[in-house]
N, C-alpha and C positions, 0 to 999 in steps of 0.2 A: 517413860513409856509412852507408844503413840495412844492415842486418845481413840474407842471404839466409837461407833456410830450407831444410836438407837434413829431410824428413821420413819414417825410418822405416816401413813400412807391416806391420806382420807379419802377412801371409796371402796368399794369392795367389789369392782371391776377392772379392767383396762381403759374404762373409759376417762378416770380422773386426768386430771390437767396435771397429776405429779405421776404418769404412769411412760412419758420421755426419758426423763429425768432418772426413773429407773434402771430404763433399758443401757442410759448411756453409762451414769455412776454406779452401777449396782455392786461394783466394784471392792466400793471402800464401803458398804452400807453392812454391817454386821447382824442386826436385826431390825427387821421390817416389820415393822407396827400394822395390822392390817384395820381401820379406823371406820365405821365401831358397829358394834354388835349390841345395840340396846337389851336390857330384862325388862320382858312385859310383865303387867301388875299378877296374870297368872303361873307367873314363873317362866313361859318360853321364851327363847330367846327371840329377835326380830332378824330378817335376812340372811341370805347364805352368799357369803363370798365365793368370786371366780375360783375355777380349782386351775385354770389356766395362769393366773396372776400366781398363786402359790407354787405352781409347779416349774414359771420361771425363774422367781425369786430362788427357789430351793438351785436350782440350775445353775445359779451365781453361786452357788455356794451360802447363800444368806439364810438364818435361823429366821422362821416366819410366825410371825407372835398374833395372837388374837386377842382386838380391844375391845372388854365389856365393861358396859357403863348402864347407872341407872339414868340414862338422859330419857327425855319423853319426846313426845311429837311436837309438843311447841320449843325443844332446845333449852329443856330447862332440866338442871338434879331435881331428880324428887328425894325429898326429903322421908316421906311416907313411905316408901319403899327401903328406902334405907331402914328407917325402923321398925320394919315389919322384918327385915332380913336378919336384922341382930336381933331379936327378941324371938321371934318364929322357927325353931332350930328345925319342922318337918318343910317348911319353903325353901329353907339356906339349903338344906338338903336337896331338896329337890332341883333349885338352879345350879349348883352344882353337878349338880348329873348332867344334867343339863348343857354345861360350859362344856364338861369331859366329852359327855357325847360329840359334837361339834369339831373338838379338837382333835378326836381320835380319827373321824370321819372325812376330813380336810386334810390329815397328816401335820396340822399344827405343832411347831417344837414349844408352844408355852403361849404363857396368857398375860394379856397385862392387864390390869384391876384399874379403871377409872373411875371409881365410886367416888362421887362427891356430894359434900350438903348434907354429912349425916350430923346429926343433930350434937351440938358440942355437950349433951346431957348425957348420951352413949356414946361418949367418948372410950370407956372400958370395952362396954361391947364391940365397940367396934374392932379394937384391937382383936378381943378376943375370935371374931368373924375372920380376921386377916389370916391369923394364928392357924385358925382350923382349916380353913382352905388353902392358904400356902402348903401346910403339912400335906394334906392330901394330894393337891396339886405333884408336889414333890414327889412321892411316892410314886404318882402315877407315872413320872421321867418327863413332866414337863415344867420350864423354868417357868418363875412367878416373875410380874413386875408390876408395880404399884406407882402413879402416879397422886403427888402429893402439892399442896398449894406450899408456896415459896413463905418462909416467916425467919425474920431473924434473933427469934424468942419465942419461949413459951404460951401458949396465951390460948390458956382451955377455956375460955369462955367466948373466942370469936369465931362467929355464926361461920363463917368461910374456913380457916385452920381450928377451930378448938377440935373436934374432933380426932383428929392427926399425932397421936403422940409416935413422935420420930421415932426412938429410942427401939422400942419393940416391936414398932413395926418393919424395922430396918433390919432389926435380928432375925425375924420371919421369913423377909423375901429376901431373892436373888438378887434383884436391881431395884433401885427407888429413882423415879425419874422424879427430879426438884423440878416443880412448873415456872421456873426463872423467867415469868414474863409478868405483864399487867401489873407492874409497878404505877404507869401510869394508865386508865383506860377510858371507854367512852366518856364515861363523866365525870371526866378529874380534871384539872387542869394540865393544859400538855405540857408535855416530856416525853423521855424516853420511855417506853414498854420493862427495859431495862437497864439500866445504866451500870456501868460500871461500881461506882460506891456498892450501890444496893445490892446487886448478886455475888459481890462480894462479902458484903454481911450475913446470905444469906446461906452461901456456902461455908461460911465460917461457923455457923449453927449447925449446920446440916453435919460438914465432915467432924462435930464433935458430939454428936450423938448419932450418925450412922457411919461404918466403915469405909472407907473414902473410894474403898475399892467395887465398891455396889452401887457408887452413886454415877448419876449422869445428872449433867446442867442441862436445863433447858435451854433449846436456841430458836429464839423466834426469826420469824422471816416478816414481821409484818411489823407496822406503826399504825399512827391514827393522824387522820385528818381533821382536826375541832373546830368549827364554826364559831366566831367572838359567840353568839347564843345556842345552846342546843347542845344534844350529845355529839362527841365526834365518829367519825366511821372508821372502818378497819382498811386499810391502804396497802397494798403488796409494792415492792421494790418498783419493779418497772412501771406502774402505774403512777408513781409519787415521781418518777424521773420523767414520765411522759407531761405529768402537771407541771411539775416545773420549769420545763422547755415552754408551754404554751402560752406560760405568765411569764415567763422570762422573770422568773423569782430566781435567785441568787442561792446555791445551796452555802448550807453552814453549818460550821463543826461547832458545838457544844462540848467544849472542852472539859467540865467540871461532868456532866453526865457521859460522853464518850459517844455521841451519837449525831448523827447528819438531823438538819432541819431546816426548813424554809417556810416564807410568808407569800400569801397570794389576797387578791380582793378579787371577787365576784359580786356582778350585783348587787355591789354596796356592802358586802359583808367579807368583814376579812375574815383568814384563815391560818391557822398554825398548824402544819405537817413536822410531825417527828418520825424518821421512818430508818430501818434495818438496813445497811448495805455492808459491801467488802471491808470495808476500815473497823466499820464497830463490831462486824465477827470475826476480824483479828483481833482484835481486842481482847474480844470472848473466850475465845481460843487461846488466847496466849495462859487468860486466867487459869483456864482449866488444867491444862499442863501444869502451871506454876501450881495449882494447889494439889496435883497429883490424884483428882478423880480418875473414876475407869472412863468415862467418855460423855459426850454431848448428845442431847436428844434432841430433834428437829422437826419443831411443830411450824408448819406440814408442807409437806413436797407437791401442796397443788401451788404455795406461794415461790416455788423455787425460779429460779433464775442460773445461766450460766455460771457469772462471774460468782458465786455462790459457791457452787460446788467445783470450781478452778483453787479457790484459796483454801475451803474444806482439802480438799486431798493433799497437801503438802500439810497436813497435820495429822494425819491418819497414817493407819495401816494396819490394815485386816488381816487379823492373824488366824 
């Protein structure tokens, strides 16, 4: 079966730098992720999205989803909110009206759930929070989707996935988008974001505790730049291709991870880029077929690039 396409959108105007990219692909894009719609600590939500960006996506024929997340103004999960949501059943309630209002009023087909950083101690609650608003969600005729951190195991006691039990929450929603990236990041030693082995193990977890047919792989569009000292930085395609022309750094296949990289020295400090292009999301692509999910999710179309969505469409088709 071709593989659907969840695609990210991060802005909630025409102004984003993935809002071309739309106009051109919007083709093969199934559901458009509209990115993101914070819950403030008093329950409201934060911003209202173009109803012109919605009304063209819709015009493509594309399902237009809305992304709410406990992120804050410094870009961090709160944690405290999450545990005020599971525990507080007159707040859950209330940002729930909340999300519904929003989505009614915009013509939203469905919601996706970015909650992250709840506490791997409400673990149950959380589930049971998924549980309750998925159902309702449902009822109200709009699809759920839940992004969830990549693990290829169990492991209710880590701060990042303990909370996440796959199983039930998979049973809940319509789609579980696997966050198949940040295997390696700012402060790891570099590699790939994702490598072949690794989202391989992850989906092998994944399609044995959720339906294979609900799930999407994550597809990242970016890498890291790492400095020999210091955290590294986030790098999009052509940005990493534009550096490596200017050093005349050499690209290279990483044959055991499945991913492009090269070396540069700047002012005395060297540098190791591991970064996303055409080869490693065939790659990707090819896995996801072979393991027979419903499709790929593509975090995020401001990092998008041509050749990108060239090699994307010979693997798709929007039904």
């Amino acid at each position: 079966m071709p593989l659907q396409v969840f695609a990210f959108y991060n802005g909630l105007t025409e102004q984003a730098k993935g809002y071309p990219y739309l106009k051109r692909y919007g083709s093969i894009i199934n559901q458009l992720a509209i990115f993101e719609i914070p819950i403030q600590n008093n329950g409201t939500l934060l911003g209202r999205p173009s109803r012109r960006l919605i009304n063209e996506a819709h015009g493509m024929g594309i399902k237009v989803i809305l992304v709410v997340s406990n992120l804050t103004a410094e870009g961090t999960f709160s944690t405290a909110l999450m545990g005020r949501l599971v525990r507080d059943q007159a707040f859950a309630n209330l940002v729930w009206q909340n999300i519904r209002n929003l989505l009614v009023e915009y013509q939203f087909d469905g919601v996706n759930l970015d909650l992250e950083k709840a506490a791997p101690a409400d673990r149950a609650l959380f589930t049971n929070l998924i549980r309750d608003w998925s159902a309702r969600f449902k009822r109200a005729n709009f699809l759920v989707s839940i992004d969830v951190p990549a693990k290829t195991s169990d492991d209710p006691q880590s701060e990042w996935r303990g909370a996440f039990d796959y199983k039930p929450i998979g049973q809940a929603v319509d789609n579980v988008i696997i966050m198949t990236y940040e295997e390696h990041w700012a402060v790891s030693e570099p590699g790939s974001v994702a490598s072949i082995p690794w989202v391989t193990r992850v989906l092998n977890y994944a399609i044995a505790n959720i339906p294979p047919q609900k799930i999407f792989m994550g597809i990242p569009m970016y890498g890291y730049d790492w400095p020999e000292t210091g955290a590294g930085r986030v790098i999009g395609y052509q940005r990493a291709i534009e550096l490596a022309r200017r050093y005349g750094a050499p690209l290279q296949w990483d044959a055991t991870q499945h991913s492009t990289y090269f070396r540069y020295e700047t002012n005395g400090v060297r540098h190791t880029v591991y970064f996303e292009d055409p080869r490693s999301l065939r790659d990707k692509l090819d896995l996801a077929l072979q393991k027979g999910i419903r499709g790929v999710a593509l975090w995020e179309m401001n990092l998008s690039y041509p050749a990108f969505w060239e090699v994307l469409q010979s693997y798709v088709n929007r039904e």
